[in-house]
C-alpha positions in Angstrom: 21.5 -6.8 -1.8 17.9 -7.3 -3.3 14.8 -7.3 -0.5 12.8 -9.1 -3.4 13.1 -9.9 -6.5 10.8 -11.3 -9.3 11.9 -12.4 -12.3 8.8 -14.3 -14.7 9.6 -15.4 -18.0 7.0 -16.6 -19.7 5.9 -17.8 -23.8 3.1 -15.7 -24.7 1.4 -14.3 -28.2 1.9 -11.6 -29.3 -1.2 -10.0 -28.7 -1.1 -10.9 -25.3 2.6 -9.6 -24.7 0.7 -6.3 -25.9 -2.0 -6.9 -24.0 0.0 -7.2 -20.7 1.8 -4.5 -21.8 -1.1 -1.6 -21.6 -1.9 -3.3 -18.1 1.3 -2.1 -17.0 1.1 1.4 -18.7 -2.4 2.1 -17.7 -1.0 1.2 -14.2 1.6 3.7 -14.2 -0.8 6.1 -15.9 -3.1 5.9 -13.1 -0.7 7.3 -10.4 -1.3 4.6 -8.1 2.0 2.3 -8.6 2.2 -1.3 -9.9 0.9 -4.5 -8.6 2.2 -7.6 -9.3 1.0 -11.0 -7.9 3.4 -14.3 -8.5 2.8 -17.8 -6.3 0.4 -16.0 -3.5 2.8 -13.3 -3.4 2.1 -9.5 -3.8 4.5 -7.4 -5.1 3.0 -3.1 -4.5 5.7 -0.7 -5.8 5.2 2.8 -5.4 6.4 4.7 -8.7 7.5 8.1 -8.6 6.4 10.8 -11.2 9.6 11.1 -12.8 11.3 7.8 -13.6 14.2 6.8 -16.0 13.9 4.8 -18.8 16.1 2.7 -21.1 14.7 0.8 -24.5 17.5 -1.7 -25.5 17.1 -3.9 -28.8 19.8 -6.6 -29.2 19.6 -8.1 -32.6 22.0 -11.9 -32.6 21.6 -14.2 -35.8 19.1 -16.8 -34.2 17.1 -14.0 -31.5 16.2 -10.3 -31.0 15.2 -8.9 -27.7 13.8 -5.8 -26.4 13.9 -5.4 -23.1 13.0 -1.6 -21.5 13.8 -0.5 -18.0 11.9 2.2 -15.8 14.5 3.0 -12.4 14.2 5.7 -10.0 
């Protein structure tokens, strides 16, 4: 059973898929978690120093899609 959950899917340039991207690893580089705010609501998980994570690439004949997955 999830306590929360946030799920936001959203059309973006490339550049800016990259540029969200080194938000999210300078976050985790810093040590001090990740902070997420969707619709007034803010989302502060605490990240261990060692987490797990999975790079997946599916390749279909009309879409590709990375997707990459920290757990702990």
């Amino acid at each position: 059973m999830d306590i929360a959950k946030l799920t936001d899917t959203q059309t973006l340039r490339r550049e800016e898929a990259a540029r969200r991207l080194h938000e999210i690893a300078d976050e985790l580089a810093s040590g001090n978690g990740f902070v997420i705010e969707r619709d007034g609501i803010r989302f502060d998980v605490a990240v261990p120093d060692e987490v797990r994570m999975k790079v997946e690439v599916e390749i279909e004949s009309d879409e590709r899609e990375i997707e990459i997955e920290l757990t702990w």
